[in-house]
Each structure stands twice: as structure tokens, then as C-alpha cells.
PDB file of N, CA, C, O and CB in Angstrom:
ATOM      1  N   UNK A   1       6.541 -22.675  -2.329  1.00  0.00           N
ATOM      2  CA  UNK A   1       5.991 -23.555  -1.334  1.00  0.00           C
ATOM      3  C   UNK A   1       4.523 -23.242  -1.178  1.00  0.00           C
ATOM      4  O   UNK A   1       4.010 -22.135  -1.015  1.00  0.00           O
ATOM      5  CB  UNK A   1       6.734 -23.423   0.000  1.00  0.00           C
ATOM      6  N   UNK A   2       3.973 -24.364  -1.256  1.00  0.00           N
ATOM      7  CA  UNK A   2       2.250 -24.135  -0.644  1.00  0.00           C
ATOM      8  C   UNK A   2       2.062 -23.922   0.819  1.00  0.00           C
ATOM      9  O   UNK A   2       2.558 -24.956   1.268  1.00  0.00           O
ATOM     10  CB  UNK A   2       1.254 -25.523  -0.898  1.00  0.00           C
ATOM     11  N   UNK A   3       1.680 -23.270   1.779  1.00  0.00           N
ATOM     12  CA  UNK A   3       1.129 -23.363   3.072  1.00  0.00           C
ATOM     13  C   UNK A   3      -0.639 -23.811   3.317  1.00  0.00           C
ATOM     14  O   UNK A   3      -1.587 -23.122   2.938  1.00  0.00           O
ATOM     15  CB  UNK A   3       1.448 -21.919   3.628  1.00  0.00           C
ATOM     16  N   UNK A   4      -0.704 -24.749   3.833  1.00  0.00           N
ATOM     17  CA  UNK A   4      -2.151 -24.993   4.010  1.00  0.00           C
ATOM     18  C   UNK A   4      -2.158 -24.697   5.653  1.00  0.00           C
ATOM     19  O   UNK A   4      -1.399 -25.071   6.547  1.00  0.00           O
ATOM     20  CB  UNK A   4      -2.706 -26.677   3.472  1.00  0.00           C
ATOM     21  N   UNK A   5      -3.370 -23.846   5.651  1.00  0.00           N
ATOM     22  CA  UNK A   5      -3.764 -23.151   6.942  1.00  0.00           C
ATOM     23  C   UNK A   5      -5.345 -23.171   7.491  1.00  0.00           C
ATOM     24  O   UNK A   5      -6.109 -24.030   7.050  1.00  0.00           O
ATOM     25  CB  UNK A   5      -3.371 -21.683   6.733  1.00  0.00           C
ATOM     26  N   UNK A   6      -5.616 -22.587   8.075  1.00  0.00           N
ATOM     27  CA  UNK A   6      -6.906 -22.638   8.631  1.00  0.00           C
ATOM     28  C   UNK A   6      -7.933 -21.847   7.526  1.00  0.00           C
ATOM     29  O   UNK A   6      -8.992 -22.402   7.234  1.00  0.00           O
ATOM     30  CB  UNK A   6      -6.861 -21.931  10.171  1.00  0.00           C
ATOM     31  N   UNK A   7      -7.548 -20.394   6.858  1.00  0.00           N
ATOM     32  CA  UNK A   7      -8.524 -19.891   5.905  1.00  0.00           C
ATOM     33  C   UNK A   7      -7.769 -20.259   4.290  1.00  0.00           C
ATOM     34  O   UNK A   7      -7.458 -19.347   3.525  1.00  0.00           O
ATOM     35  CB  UNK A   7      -8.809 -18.068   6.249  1.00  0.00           C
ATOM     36  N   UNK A   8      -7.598 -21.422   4.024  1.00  0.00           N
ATOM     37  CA  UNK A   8      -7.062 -21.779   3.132  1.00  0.00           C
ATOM     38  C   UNK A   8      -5.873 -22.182   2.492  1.00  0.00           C
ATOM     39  O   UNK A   8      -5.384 -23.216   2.948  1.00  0.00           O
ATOM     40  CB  UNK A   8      -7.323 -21.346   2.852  1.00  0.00           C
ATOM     41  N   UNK A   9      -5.016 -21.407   1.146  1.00  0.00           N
ATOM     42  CA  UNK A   9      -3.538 -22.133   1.289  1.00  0.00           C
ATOM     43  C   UNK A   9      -2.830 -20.682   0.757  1.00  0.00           C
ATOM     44  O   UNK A   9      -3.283 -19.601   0.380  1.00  0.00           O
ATOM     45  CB  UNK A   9      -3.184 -23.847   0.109  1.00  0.00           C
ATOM     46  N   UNK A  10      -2.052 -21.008   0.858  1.00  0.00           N
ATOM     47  CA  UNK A  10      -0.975 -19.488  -0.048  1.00  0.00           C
ATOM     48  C   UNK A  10      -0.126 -19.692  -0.527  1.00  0.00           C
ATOM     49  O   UNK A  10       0.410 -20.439   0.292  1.00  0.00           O
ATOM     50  CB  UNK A  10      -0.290 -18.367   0.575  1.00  0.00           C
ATOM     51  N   UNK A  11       0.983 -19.562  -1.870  1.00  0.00           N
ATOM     52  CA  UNK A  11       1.600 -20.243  -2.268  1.00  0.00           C
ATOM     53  C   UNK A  11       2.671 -18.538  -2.298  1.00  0.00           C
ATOM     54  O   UNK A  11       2.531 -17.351  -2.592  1.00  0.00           O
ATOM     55  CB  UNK A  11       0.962 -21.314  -3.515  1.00  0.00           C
ATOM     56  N   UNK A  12       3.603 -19.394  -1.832  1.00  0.00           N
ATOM     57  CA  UNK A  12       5.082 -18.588  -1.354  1.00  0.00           C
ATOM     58  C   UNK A  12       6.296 -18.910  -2.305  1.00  0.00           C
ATOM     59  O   UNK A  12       6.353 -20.002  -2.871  1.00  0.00           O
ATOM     60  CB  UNK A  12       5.624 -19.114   0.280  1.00  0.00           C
ATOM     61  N   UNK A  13       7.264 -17.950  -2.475  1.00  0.00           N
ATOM     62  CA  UNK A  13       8.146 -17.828  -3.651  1.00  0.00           C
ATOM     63  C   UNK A  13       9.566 -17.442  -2.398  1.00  0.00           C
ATOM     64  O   UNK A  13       9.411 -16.806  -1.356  1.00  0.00           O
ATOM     65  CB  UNK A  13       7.527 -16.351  -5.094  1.00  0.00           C
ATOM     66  N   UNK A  14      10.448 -17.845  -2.736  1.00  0.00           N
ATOM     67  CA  UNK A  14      11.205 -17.796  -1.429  1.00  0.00           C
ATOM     68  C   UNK A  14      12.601 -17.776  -2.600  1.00  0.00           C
ATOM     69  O   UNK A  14      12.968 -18.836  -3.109  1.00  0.00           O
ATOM     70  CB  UNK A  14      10.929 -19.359  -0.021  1.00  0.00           C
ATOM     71  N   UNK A  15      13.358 -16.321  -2.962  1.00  0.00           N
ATOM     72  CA  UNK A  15      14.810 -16.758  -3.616  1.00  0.00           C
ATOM     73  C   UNK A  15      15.952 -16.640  -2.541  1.00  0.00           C
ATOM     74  O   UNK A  15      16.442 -15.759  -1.833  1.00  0.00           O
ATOM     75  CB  UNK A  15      15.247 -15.724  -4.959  1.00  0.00           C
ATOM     76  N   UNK A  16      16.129 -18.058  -2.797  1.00  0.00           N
ATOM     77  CA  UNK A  16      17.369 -18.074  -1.682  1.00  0.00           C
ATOM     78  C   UNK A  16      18.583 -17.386  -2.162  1.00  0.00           C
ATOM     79  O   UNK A  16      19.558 -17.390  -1.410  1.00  0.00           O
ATOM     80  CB  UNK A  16      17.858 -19.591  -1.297  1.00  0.00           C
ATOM     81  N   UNK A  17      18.679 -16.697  -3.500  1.00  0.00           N
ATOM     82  CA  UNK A  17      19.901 -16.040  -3.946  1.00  0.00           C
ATOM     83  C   UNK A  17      19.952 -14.935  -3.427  1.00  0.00           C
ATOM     84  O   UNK A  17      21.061 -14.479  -3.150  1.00  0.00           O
ATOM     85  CB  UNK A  17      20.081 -15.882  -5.247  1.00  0.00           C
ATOM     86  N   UNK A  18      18.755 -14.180  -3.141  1.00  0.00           N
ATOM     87  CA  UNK A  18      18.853 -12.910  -2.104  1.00  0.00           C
ATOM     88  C   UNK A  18      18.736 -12.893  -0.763  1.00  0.00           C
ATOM     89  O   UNK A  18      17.880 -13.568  -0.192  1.00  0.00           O
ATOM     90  CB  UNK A  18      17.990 -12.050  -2.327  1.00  0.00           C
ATOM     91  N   UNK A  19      19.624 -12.085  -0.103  1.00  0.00           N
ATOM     92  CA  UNK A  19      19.216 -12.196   1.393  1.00  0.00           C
ATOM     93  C   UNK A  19      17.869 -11.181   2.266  1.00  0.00           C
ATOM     94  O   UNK A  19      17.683 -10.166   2.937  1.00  0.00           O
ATOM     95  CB  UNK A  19      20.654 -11.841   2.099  1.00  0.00           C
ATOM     96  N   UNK A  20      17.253 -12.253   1.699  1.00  0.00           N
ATOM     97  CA  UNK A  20      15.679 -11.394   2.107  1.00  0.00           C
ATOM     98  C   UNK A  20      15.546 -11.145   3.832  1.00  0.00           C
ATOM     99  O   UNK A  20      14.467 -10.582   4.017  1.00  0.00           O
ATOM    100  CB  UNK A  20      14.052 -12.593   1.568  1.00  0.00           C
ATOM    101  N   UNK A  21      16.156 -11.334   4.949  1.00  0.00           N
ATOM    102  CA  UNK A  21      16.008 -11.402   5.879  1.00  0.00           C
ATOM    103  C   UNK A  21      17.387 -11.355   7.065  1.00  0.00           C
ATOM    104  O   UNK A  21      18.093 -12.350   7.232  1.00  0.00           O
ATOM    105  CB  UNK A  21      15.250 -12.317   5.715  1.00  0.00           C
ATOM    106  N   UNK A  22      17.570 -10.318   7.668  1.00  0.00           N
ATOM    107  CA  UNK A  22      18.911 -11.000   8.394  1.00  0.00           C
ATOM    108  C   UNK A  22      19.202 -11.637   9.678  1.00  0.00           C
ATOM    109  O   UNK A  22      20.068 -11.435  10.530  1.00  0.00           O
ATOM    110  CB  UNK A  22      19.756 -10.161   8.495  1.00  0.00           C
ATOM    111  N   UNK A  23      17.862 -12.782   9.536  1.00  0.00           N
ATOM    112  CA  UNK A  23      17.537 -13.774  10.171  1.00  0.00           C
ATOM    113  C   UNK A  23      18.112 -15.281   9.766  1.00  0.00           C
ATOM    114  O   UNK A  23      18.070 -15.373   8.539  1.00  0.00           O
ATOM    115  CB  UNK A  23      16.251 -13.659  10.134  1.00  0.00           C
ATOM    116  N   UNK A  24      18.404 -15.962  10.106  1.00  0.00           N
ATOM    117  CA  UNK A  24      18.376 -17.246   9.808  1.00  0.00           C
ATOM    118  C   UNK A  24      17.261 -17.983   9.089  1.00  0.00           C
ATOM    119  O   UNK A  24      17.410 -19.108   8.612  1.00  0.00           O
ATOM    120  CB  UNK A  24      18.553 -17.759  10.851  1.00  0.00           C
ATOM    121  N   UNK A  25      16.330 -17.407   9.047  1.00  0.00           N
ATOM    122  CA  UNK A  25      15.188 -18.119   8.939  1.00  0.00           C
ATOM    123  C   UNK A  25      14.684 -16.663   8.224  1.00  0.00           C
ATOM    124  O   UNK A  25      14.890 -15.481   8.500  1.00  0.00           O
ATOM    125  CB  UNK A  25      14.422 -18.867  10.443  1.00  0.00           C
ATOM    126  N   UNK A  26      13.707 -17.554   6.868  1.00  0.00           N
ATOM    127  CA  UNK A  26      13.424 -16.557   5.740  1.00  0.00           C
ATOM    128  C   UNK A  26      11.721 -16.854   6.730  1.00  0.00           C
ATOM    129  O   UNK A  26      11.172 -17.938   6.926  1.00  0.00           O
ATOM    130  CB  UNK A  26      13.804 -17.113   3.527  1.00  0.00           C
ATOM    131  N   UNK A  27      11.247 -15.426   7.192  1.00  0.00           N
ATOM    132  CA  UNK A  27      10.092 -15.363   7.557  1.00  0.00           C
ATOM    133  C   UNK A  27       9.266 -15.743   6.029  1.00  0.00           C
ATOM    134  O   UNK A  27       9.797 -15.623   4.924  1.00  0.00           O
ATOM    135  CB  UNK A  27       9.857 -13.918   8.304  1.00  0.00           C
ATOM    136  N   UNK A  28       7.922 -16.199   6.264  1.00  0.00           N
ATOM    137  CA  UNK A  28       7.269 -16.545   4.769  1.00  0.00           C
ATOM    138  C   UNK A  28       5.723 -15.903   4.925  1.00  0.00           C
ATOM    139  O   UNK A  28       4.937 -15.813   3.982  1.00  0.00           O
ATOM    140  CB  UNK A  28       7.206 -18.494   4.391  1.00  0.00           C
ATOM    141  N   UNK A  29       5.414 -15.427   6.453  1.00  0.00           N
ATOM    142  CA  UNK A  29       4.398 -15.255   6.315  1.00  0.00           C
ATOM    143  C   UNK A  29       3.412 -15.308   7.745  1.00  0.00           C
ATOM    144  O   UNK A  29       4.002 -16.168   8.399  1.00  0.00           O
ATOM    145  CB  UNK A  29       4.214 -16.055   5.334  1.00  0.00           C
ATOM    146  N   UNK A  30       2.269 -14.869   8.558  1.00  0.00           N
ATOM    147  CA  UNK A  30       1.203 -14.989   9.673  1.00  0.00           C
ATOM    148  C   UNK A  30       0.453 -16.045   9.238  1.00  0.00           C
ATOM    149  O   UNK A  30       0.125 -15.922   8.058  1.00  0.00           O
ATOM    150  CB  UNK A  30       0.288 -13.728   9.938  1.00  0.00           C
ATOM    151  N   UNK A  31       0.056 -17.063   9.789  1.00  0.00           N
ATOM    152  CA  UNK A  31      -1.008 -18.068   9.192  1.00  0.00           C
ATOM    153  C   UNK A  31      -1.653 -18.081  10.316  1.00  0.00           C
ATOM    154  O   UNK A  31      -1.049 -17.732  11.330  1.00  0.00           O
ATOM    155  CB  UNK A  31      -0.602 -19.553   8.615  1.00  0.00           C
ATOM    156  N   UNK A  32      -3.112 -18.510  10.392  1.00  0.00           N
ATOM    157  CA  UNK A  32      -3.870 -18.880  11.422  1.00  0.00           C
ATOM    158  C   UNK A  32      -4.143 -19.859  11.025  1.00  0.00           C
ATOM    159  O   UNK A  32      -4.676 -20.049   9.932  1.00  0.00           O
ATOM    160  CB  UNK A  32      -4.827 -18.220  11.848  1.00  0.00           C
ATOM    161  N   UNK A  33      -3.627 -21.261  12.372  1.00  0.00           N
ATOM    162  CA  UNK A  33      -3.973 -22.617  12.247  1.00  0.00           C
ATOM    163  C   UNK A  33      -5.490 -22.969  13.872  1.00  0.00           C
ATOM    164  O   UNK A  33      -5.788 -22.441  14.943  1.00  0.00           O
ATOM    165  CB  UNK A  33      -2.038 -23.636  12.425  1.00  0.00           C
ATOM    166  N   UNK A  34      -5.930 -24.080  13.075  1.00  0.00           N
ATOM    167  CA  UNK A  34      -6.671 -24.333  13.886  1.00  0.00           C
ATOM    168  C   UNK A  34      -6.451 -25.642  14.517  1.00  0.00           C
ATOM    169  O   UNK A  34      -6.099 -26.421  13.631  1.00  0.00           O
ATOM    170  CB  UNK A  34      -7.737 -24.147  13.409  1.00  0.00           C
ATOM    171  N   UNK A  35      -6.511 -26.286  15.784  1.00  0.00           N
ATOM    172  CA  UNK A  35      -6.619 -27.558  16.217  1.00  0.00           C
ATOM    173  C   UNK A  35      -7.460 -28.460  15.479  1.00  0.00           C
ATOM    174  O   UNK A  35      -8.621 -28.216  15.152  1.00  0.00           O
ATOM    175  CB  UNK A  35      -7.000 -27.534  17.428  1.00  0.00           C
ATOM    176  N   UNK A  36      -6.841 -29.481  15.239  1.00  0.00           N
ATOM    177  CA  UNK A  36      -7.894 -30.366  14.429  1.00  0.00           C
ATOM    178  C   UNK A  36      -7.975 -30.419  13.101  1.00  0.00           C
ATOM    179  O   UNK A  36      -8.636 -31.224  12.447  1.00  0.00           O
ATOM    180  CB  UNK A  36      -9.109 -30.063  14.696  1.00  0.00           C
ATOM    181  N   UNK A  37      -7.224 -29.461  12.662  1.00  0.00           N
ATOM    182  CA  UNK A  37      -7.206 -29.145  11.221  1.00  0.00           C
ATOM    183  C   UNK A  37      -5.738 -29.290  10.528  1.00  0.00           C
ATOM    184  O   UNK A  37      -4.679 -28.910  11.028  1.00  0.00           O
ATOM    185  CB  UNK A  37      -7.741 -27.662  11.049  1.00  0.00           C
ATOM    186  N   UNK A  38      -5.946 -30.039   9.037  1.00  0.00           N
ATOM    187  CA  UNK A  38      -4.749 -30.355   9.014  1.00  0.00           C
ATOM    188  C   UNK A  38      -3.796 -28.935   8.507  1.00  0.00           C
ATOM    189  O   UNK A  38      -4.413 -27.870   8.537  1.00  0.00           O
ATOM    190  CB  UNK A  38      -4.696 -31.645   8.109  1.00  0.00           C
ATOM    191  N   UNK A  39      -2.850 -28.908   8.211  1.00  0.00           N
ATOM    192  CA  UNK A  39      -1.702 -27.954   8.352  1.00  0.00           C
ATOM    193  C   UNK A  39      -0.648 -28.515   7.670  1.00  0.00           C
ATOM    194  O   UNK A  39       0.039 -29.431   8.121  1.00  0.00           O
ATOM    195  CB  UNK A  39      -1.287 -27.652   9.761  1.00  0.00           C
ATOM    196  N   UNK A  40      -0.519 -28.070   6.755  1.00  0.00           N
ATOM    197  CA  UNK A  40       0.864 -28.750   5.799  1.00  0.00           C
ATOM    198  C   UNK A  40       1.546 -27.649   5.172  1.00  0.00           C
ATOM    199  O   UNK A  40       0.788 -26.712   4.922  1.00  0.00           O
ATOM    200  CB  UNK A  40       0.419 -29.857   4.437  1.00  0.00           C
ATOM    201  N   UNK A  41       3.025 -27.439   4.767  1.00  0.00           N
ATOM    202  CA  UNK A  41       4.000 -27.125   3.779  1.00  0.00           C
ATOM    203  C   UNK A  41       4.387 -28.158   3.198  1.00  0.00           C
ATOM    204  O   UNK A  41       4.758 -29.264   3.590  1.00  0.00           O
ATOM    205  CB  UNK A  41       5.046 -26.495   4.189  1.00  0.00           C
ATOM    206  N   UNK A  42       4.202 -27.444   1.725  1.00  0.00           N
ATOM    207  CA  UNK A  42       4.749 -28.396   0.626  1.00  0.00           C
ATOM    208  C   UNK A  42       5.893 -27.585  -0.080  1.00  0.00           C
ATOM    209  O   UNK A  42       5.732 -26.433  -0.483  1.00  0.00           O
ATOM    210  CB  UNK A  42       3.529 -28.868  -0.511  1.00  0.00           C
ATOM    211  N   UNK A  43       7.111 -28.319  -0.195  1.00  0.00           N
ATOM    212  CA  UNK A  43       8.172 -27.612  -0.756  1.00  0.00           C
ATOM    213  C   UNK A  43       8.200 -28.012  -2.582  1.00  0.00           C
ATOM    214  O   UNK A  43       8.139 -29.077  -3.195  1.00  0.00           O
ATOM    215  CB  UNK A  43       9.643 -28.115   0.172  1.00  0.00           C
ATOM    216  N   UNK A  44       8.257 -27.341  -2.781  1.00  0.00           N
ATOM    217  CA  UNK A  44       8.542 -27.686  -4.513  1.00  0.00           C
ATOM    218  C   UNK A  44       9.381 -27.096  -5.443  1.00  0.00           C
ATOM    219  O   UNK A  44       9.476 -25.869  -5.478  1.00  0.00           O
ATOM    220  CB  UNK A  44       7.467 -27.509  -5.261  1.00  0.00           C
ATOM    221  N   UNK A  45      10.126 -27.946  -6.352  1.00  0.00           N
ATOM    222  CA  UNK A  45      11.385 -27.217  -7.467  1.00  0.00           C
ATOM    223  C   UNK A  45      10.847 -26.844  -8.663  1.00  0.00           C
ATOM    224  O   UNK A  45      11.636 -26.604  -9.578  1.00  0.00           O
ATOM    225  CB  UNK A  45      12.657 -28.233  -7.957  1.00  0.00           C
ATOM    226  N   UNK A  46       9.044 -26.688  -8.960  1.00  0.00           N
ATOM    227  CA  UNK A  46       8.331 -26.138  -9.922  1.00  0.00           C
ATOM    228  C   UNK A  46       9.109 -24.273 -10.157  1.00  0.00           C
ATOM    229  O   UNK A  46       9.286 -23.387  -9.321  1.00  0.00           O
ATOM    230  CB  UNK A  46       6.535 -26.301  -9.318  1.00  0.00           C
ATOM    231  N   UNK A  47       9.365 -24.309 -11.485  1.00  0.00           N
ATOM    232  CA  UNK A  47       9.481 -22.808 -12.038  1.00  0.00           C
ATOM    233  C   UNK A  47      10.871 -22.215 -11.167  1.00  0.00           C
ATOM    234  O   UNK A  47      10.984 -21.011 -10.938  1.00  0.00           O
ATOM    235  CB  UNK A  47       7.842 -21.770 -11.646  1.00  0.00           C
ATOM    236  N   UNK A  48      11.938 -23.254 -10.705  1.00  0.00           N
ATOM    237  CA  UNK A  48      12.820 -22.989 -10.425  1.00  0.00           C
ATOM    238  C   UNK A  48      14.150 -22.887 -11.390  1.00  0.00           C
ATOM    239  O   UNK A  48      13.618 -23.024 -12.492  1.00  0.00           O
ATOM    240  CB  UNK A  48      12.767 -23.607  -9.591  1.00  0.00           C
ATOM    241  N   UNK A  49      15.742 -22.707 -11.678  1.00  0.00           N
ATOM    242  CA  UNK A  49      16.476 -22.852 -12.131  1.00  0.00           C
ATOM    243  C   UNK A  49      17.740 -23.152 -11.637  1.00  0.00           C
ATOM    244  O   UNK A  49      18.813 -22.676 -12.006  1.00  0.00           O
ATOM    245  CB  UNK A  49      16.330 -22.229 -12.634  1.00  0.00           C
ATOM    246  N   UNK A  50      17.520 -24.013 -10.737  1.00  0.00           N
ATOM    247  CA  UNK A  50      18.363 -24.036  -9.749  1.00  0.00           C
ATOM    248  C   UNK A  50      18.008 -25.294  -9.119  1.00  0.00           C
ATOM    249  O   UNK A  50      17.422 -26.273  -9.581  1.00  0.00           O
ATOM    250  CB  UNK A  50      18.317 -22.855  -8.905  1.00  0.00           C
ATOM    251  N   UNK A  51      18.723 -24.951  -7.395  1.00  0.00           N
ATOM    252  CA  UNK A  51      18.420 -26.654  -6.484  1.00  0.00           C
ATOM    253  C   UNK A  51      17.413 -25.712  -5.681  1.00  0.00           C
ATOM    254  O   UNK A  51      17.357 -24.483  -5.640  1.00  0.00           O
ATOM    255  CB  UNK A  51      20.089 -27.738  -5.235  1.00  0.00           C
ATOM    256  N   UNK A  52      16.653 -26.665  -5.069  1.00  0.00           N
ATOM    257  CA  UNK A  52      15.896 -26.140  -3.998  1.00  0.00           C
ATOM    258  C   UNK A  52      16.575 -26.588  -2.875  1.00  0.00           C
ATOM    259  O   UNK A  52      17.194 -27.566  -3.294  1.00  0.00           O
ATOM    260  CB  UNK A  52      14.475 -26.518  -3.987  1.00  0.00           C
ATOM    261  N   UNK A  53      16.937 -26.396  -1.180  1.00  0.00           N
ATOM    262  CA  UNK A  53      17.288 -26.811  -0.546  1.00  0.00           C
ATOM    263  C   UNK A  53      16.556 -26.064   0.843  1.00  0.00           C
ATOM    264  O   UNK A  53      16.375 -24.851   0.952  1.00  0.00           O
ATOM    265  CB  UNK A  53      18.494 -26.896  -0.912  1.00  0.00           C
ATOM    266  N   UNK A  54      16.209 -27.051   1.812  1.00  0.00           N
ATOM    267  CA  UNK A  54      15.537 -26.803   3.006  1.00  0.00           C
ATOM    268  C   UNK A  54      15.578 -27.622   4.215  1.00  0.00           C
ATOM    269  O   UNK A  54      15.354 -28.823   4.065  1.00  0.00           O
ATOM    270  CB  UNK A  54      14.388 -26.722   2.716  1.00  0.00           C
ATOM    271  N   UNK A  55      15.797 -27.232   5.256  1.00  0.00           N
ATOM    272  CA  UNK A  55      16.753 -27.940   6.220  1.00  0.00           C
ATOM    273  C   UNK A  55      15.408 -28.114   7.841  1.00  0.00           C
ATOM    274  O   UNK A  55      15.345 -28.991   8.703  1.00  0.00           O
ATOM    275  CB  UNK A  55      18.594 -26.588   6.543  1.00  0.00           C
ATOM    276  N   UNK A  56      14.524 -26.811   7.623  1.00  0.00           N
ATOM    277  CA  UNK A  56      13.722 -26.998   8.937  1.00  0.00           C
ATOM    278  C   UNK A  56      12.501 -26.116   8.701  1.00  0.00           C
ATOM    279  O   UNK A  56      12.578 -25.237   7.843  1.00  0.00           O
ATOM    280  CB  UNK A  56      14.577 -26.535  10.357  1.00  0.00           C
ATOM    281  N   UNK A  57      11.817 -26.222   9.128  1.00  0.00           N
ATOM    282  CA  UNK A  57      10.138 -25.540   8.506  1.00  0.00           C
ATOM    283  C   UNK A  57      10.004 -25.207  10.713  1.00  0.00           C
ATOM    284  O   UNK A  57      10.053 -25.874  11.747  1.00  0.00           O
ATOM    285  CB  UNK A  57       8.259 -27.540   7.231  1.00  0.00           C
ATOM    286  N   UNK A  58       9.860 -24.044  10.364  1.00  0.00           N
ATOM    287  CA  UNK A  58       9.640 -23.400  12.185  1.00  0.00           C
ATOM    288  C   UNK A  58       8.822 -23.060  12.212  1.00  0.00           C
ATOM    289  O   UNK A  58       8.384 -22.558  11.177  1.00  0.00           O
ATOM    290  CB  UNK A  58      10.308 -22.355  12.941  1.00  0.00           C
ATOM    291  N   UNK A  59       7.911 -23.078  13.551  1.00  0.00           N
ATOM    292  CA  UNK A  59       6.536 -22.871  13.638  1.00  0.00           C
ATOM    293  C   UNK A  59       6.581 -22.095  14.815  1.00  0.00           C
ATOM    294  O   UNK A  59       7.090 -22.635  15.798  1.00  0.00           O
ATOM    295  CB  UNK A  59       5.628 -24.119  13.679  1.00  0.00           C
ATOM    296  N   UNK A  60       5.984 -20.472  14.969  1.00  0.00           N
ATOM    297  CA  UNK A  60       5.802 -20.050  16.493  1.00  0.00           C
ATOM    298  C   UNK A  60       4.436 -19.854  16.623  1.00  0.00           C
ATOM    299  O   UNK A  60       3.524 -19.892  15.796  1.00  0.00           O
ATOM    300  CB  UNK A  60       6.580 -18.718  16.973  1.00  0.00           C
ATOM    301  N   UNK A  61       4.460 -19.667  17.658  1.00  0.00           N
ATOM    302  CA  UNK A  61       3.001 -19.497  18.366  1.00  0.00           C
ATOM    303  C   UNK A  61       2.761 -17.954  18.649  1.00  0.00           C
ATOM    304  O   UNK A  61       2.869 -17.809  19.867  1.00  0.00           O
ATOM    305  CB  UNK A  61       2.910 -20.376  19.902  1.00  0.00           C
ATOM    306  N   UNK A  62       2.482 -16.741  18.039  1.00  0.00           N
ATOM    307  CA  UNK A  62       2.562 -15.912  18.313  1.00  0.00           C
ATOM    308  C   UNK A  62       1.373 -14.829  18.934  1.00  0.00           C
ATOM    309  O   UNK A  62       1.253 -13.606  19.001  1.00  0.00           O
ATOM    310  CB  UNK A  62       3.122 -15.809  17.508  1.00  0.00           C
ATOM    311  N   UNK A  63       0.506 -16.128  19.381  1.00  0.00           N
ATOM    312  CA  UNK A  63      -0.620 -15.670  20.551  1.00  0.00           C
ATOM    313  C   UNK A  63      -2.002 -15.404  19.942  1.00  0.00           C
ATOM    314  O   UNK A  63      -2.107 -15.398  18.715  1.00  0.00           O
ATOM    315  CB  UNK A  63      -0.168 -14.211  21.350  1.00  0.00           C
ATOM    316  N   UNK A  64      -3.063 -15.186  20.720  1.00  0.00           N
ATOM    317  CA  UNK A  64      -4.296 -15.388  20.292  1.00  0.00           C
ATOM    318  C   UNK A  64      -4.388 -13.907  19.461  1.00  0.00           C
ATOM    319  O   UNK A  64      -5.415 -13.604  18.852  1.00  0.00           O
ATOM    320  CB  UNK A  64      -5.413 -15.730  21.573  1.00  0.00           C
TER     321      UNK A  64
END
């Protein structure tokens, strides 16, 4: 997945065959977004072997 953020983008590798987290939710990363600025995830099945599957993209606010 690409993340586009405030100091640029980062491109994230996420195998859902391991349980990287024993969260519900595979943390991917801290981003600093800015108001006004756009902000996107892009999901993609590039360099995969498999399905990709993704159900909710969560966003917290975890303070100044």
C-alpha cells in the first residue's frame, strides 16, 4: 500500500499470512497529516501471490 502524508508517501508491505499484530487491525505506521492537504491510501495486488483483501483503513488522532 502507498500512504500519502504530509512529508511525503511510504510504501507499506502488509502479509496477511502472518499474524503481525494481536490487534485487529495491522498497525502500518505514525504519519503526520496536515489540514488542507490531500491524504490518500492506495491498496494494491502488485508483487503479490495471492488475493489482497481489505475491509477498513482507521485513522487516529494521536495528538500534537
Amino acid at each position: 500500500m502507498q500512504i500519502a502524508h504530509a512529508d511525503g508517501t511510504a510504501t507499506v508491505k502488509v502479509n496477511q499470512r502472518k499474524k503481525e499484530s494481536p490487534f485487529a487491525f495491522v498497525p502500518v505506521g505514525d504519519y503526520r497529516f496536515k489540514a488542507g492537504q490531500p491524504a490518500t491510501v492506495v491498496i494494491t495486488n502488485a508483487g503479490v501471490d495471492g488475493y489482497v483483501q481489505i475491509d477498513t483503513v482507521r485513522w487516529l488522532w494521536l495528538g500534537d
